[in-house]
Structures are given as C-alpha cells and as structure tokens.
N, C-alpha and C positions, 0 to 999 in steps of 0.2 A: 445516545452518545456512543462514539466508537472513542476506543486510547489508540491513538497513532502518535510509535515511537514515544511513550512515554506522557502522555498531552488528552486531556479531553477535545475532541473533534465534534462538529454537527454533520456528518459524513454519513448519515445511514441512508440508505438505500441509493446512494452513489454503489458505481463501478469503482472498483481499484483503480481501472486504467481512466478514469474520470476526474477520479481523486489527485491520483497521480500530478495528472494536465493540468489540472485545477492551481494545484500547489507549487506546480513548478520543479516540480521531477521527471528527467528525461526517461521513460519505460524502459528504454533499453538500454542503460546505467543503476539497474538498478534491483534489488532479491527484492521480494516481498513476501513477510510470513504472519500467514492470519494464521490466528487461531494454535499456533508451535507447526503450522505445516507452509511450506515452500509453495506457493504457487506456479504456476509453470507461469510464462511468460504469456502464452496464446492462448491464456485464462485470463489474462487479467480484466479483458474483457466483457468477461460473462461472469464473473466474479460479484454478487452485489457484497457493498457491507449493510451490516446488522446492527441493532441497537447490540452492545453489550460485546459485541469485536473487539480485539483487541491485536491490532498489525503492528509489523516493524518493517520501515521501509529501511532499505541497506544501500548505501551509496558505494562505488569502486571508486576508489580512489588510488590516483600514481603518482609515485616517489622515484627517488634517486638514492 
C-alpha cells in the first residue's frame, strides 16, 4: 500500500506519472513529493511507487 496525500492507495509498482493519469491529475499541474523529496517532472516517469511510499500530490491552483 502506498498513502497518497493522506489515503491508503493499491498504487505500488505503478509510475507516478501512471498514477497520476490514472487518478485524473494533469502532470503538468502539478509538485509531487515522495518520500519528503520533490520529484522532477521528467522523473515522474521512471519514478515506480513502493509498498510503504508515502507521496503528496500538490495541485496549482488560481485566484483573484
């Protein structure tokens, strides 16, 4: 089990950017930090998750 943003997931040995697609997260809207580190973007790719991960997907959001 991986905790994405707070949540037990069945997400192990998915891609980040699998995950992502998966869930309905645009890649390029978006930080991800496994483990307390920032992934690069052009990782998320090659990125697997692991049993016992623990990521936080980060949304931008715009205001007025």
């Amino acid at each position: 089990m991986v905790t994405i943003n707070g949540k037990q997931e069945e997400a192990a040995g998915m891609t980040i950017l699998a995950y992502l697609e998966e869930a309905g997260y645009s890649p390029d809207r978006v930080v991800v930090e496994k483990n307390l580190e920032i992934i690069p973007r052009e990782a998320l790719g090659a990125s697997l998750l692991e049993d016992g991960d623990s990521v936080e997907v980060l949304r931008f959001v715009g205001g007025g």
